[in-house]
N, C-alpha and C positions, 0 to 999 in steps of 0.2 A: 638589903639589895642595893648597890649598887649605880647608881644613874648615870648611865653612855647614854653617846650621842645620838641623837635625831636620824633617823634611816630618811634620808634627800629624795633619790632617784626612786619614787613610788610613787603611787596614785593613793592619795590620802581622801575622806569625804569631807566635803568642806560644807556640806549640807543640803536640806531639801528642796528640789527644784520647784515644791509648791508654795517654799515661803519666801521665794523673790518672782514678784510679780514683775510685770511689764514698768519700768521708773524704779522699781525699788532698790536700794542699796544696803548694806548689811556690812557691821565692822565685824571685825575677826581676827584673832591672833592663833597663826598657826605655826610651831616649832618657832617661838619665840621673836616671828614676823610680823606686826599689823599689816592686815591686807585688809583691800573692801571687794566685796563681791557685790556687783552690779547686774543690771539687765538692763539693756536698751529700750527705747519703747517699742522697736523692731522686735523685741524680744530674745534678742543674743542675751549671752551672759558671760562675763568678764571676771577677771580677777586682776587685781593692781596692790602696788604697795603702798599702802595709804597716807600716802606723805607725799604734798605738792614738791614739787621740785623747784618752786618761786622759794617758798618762805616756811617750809615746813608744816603747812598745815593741814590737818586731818581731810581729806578726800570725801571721807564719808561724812561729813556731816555738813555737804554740799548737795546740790540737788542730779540727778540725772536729763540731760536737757540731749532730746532725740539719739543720737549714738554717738556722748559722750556724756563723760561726768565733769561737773565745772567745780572748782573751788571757790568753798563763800567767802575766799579774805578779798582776794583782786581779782575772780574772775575769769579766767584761764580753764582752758578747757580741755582733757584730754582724753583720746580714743580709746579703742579696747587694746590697743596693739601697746599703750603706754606714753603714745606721741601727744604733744601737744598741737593741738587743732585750732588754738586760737588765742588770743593775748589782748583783750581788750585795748581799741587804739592805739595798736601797735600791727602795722602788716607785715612786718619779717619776725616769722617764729627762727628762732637758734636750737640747733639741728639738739643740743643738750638739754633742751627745755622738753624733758621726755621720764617719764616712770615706768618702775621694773613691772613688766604685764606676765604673770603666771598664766601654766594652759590649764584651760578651765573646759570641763565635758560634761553635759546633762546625758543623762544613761540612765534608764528603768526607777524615774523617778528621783536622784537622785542628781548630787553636783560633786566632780571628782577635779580635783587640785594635785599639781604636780608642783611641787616648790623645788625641787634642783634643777640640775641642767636639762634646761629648754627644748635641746634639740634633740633629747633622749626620751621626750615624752611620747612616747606610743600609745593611742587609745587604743590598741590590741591588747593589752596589759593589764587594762580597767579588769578585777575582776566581775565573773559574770553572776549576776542573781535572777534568774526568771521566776522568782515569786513574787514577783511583785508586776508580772505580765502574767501571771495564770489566773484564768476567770473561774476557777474550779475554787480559787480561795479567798478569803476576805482577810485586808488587811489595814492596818492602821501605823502610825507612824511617831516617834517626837523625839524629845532629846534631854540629856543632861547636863549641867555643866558639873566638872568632877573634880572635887577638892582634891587629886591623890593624882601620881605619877602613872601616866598611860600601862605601863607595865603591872602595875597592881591590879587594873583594871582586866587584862591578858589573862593574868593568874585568876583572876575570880571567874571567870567565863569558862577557861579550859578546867579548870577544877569544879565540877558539881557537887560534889560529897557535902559542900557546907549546907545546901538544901533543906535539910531537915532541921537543923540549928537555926539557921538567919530566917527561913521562909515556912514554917511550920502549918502557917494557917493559909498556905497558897500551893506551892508546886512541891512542899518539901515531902514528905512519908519519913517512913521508920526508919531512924538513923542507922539501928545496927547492921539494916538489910542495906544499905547504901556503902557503908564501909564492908561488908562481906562483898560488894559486887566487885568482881576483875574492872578493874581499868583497863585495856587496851589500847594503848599509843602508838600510831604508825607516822615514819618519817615518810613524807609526800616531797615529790620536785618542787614544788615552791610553797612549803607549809608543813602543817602535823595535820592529825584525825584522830581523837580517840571515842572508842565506842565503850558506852555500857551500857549493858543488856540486865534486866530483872524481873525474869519471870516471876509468875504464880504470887506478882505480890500487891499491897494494898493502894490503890489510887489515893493520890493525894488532891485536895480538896477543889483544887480548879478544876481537874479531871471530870470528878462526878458533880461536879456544877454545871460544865458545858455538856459532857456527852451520857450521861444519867448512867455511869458505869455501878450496879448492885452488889459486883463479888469481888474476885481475884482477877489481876491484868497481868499481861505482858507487856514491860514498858522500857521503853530502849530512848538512851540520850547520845547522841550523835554528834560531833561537835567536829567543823573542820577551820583551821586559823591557816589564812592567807594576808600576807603583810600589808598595811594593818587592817583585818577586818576579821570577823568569825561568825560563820555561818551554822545554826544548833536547828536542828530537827531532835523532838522530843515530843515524845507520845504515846498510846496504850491500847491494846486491841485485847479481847477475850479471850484468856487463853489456851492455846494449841491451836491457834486459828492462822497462824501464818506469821507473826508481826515479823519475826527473826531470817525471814525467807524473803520477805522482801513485797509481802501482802497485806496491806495498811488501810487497804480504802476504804475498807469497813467500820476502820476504829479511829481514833482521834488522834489528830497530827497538831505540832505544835510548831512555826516555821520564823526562826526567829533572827532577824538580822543585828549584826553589832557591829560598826563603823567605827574606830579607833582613832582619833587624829591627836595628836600631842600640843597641847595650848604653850605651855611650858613644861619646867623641869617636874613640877607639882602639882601642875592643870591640867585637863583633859576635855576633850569634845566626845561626848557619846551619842551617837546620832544612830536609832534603834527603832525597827517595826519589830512587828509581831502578825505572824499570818493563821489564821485556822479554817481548817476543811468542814467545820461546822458552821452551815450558812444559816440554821434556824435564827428566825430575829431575835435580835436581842442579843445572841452567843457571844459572836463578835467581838461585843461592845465588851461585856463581860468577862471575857477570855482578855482583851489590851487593859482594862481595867484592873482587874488581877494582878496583869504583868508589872502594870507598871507602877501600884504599890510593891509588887517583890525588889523590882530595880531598885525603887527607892530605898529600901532596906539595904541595899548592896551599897549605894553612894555614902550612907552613913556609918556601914563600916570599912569604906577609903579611904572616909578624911580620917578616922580613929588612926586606921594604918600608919594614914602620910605623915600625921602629926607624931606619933612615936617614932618615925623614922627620922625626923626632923628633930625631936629633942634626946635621939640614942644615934648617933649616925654612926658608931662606933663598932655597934654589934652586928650579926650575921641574922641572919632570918635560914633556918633550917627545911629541909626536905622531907615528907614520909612518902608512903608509898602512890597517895592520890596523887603526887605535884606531879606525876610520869608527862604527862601533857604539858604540863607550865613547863618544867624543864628543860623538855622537849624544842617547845617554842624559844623561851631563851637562847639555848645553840643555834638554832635557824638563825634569827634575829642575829648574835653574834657575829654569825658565817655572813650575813646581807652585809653587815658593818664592816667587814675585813674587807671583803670584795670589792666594797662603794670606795673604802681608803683608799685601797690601793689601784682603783682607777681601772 
């Protein structure tokens, strides 16, 4: 595979608006940018590029002081907007004495970063998640940091068939009924969706952990990618009971958020909940818990990925019939990129 450019003109997650508190600041490198994401003690939140505009020094590893951030070399203070506000004994700021300020948007829990042009940020464009406003679900939240190129990450998310392989003692089942199932991939206006449906088949082990399923399910993985994010509903009702028609409430829902943002060419930000309509106590915990040993099983075959692509960069990486989604996505991706070149 291949590594193009950074898609700009999008709303990327830059991370969880519950782990910047009121003072707090937070370094970050996003599409090969240090920025620091701040909160005022007003409680705004900000994004800058983390590099004083005196002397070069790190932003973030200066304090928050009311609604700016100061640098701990000399002092200097600057707003959310990227201005400098102050210049220890010195009262004329120079109108240059100012850092690049990204638009930053707190949205259903959640902090969205625009890093291209400024004045093409629409927070109409944030995509929308309301699971994480519905009181019908319980949800939990965290992140990864990912040895391997955002794109590899794309492909393991729209591709599930490896489930039974990488995840056997968690969400995975019986492989051969995973490679029989149809993949369906549909091109969307701004994304892909592909569906697998698998009836009359065996629950896999987090299933009959959280919802006490005894026999045969009907279990359908839902998957839709929106640049960069991907949204998986996956889950299992008894079957002929409805799952396939669009009758769920009964059986067990899996609501799974995946936030993409590209650290570099070979790093990744994975910033990921997991929601379930099993409120019994305990499920919750047990359902995120699960998840996010499976995740981790995913991070450790990224870096394997990255690292062979790093010491083969010469060879191709091939198609079968599951990648209908990853590929899918690709072309999209591709078409954003042609689009954003050429302005």
């Amino acid at each position: 595979m291949t590594t193009k450019p950074f898609l700009r003109n999008i709303w990327y997650v830059a991370g969880w608006a519950a782990d910047l508190a009121p003072g707090a600041r937070v370094a970050r490198t996003f599409l090969n940018r240090p920025v620091v994401l701040w909160r005022s003690e007003a409680g705004k939140v900000f994004a800058l590029d983390d590099r004083c505009a005196h002397r070069a020094m790190a932003l973030s590893s200066g304090p928050v002081v009311g609604e700016a951030i100061r640098c701990p070399y000399h002092g200097m203070e600057f707003g959310g907007d990227g201005r400098c506000t102050r210049i220890p004994a010195q009262d004329k700021i120079p109108d240059i004495a100012r850092v690049r300020a990204y638009p930053l948007v707190e949205r259903q829990g959640l902090l969205w970063i625009w890093m291209g042009d400024a004045e093409r940020a629409d927070p109409g464009l944030i995509p929308d998640y309301p699971v994480h406003d519905d009181p019908k679900l319980a949800w939990r939240s965290s992140y990864f940091h990912v040895d391997g190129n955002w794109q590899l990450l794309v492909d393991n998310l729209m591709d599930l068939s490896h489930l039974p392989y990488i995840h056997a003692h968690t969400i995975g089942g019986d492989p051969e009924l995973h490679f029989r199932t149809k993949t369906q991939s549909e091109k969307l206006p701004n994304g892909v969706r592909v569906m697998r449906h698998m009836p009359d088949s065996d629950p896999p082990p987090t299933y009959v952990a959280a919802a006490g399923f005894t026999g045969k399910v009907d279990r359908w993985q839902e998957i839709e990618f929106e640049p960069v994010m991907i949204r998986i509903h996956t889950g299992a009702c008894d079957p002929g009971t409805g799952a396939y028609d669009g009758r769920r409430e009964h059986g067990f829902s899996m609501f799974g958020f995946h936030g993409i943002t590209p650290e570099t060419e070979t790093t990744t930000h994975y910033f990921w909940s997991m929601a379930t309509n099993i409120l019994t106590d305990g499920i919750p915990d047990e359902v995120f818990e699960q998840t996010a040993r499976t995740f981790a099983e995913d991070m450790e075959v990224l870096k394997l990925q990255q690292a062979r692509m790093l010491a083969m960069p010469d060879l191709p990486m091939i198609d079968i019939a599951s990648d209908a989604g990853g590929r899918h996505t690709r072309q999209f991706i591709a078409r954003c990129l042609k689009r954003e070149q050429e302005g």
